[in-house]
ROSE-751799 format. One record per residue: z, x, y of N, C-alpha, C in turn. Coordinates in steps of 0.1 Angstrom, whole numbers, padded with zeros to 4 digits, always signed. Layout:
ZXYZXYZXY ...
This chain:
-0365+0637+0012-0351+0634+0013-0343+0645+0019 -0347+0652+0016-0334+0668+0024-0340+0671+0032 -0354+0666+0041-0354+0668+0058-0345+0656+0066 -0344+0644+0054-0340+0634+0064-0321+0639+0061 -0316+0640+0052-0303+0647+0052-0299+0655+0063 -0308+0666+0063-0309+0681+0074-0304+0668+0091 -0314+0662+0090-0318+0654+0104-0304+0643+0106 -0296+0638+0099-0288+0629+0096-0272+0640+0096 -0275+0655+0091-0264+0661+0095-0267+0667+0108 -0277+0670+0116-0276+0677+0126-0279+0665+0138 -0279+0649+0136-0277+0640+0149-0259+0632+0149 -0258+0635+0134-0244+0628+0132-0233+0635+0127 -0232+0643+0116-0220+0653+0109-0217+0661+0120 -0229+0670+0122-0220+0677+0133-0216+0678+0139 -0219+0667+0152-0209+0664+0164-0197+0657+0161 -0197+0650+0150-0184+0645+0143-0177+0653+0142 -0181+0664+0131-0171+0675+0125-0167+0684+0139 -0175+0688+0152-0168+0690+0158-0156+0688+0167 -0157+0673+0170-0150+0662+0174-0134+0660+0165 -0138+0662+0154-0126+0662+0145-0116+0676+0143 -0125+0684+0145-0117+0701+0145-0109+0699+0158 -0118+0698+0173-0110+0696+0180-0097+0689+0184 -0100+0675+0180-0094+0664+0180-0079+0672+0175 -0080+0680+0163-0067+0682+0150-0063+0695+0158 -0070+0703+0166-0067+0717+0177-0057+0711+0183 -0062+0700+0190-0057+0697+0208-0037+0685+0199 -0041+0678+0193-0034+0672+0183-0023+0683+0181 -0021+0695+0173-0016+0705+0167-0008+0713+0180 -0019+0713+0192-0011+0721+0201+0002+0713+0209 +0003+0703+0213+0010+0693+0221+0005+0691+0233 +0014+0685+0238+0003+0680+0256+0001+0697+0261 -0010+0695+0269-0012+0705+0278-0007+0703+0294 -0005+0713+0301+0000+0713+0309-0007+0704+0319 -0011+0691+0327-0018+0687+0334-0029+0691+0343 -0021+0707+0350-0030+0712+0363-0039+0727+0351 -0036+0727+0337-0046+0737+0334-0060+0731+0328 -0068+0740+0331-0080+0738+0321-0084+0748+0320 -0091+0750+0301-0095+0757+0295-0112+0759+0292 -0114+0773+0293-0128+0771+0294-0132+0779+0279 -0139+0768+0269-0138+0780+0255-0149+0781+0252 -0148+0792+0251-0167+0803+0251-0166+0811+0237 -0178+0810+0236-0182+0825+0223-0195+0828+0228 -0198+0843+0227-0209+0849+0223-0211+0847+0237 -0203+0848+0245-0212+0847+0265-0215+0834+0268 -0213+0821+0265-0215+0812+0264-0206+0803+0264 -0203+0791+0273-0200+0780+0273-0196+0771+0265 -0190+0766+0258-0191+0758+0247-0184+0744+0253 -0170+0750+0258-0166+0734+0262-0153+0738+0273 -0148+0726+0281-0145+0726+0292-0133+0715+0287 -0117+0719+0287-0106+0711+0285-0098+0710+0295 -0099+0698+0301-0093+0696+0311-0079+0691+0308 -0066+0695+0313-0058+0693+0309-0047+0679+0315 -0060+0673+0322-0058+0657+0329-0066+0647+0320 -0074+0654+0309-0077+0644+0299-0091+0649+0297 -0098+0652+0306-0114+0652+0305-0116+0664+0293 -0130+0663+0291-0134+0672+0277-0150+0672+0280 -0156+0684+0280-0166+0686+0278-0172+0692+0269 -0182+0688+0259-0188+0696+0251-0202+0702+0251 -0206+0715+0251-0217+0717+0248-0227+0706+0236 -0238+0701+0243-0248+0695+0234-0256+0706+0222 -0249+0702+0211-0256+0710+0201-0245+0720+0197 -0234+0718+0197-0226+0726+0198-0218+0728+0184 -0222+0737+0176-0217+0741+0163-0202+0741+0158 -0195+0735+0148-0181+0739+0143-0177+0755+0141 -0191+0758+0137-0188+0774+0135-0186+0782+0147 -0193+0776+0158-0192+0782+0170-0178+0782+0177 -0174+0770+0178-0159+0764+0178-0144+0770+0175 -0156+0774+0155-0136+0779+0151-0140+0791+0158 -0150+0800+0160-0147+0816+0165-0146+0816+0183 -0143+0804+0186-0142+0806+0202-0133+0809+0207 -0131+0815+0218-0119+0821+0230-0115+0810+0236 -0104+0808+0239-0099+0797+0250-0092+0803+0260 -0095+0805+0269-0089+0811+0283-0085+0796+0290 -0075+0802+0295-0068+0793+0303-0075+0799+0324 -0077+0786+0326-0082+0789+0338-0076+0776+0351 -0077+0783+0365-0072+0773+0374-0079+0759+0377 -0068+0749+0381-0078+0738+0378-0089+0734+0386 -0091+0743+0396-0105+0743+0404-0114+0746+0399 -0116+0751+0382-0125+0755+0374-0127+0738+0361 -0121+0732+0364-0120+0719+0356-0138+0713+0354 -0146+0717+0365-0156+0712+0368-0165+0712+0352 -0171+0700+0351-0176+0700+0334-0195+0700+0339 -0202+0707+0335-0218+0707+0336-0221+0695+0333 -0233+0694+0337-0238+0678+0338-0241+0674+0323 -0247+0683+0319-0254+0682+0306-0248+0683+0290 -0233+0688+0297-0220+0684+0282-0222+0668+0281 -0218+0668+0268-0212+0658+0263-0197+0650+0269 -0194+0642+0277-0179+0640+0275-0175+0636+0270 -0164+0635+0269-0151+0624+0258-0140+0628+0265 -0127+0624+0258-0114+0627+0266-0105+0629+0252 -0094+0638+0261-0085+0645+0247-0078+0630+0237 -0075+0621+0246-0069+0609+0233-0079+0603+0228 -0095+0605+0231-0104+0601+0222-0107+0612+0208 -0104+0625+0214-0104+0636+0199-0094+0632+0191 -0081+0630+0197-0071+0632+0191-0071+0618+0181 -0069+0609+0190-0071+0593+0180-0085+0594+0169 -0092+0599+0170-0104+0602+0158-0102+0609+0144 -0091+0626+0152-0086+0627+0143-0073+0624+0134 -0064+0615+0138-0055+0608+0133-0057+0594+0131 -0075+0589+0128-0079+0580+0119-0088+0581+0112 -0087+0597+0108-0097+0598+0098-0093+0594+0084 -0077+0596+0082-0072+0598+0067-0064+0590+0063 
């Protein structure tokens, strides 16, 4: 029973719970400026790619803990480009997720 838990939080809880932090980040800050995007890293690493025209990328596998301790640099929008191998979604799919959780 607590491998299948383990396995059930790490294909479902956690990309949720990260989806929802962000969601209530991007939510909390207000619109972003259109032509920015943000590239937020921890530990030398990638995490996710906010485009400030809507797109969102997230690292696959990508921890809440990793998330709350990440940097967000603001960068030009010629850096928008998201790796193939993120996850996408878009900021009014975070945002609407987390303003129908509760």
């Amino acid at each position: 029973m607590a491998s299948l838990l383990l396995k059930l939080q790490a294909q479902w809880l956690a990309p949720t719970s990260v989806r929802l932090w962000l969601g209530a980040r991007l939510a909390a800050s207000g619109p972003l400026v259109p032509h920015c995007v943000y590239h937020v890293s921890g530990r030398g690493q990638l995490l996710a790619v906010v485009d400030g025209s809507g797109e969102v990328g997230l690292r696959p596998g990508l921890a809440l803990a990793e998330l709350q301790d990440a940097n967000w640099l603001a960068r030009p929008a010629s850096a928008r480009f998201i790796p193939p191998t993120f996850q996408r979604t878009t900021i009014p799919d975070l945002v609407r997720a987390h303003a129908s959780r509760g």
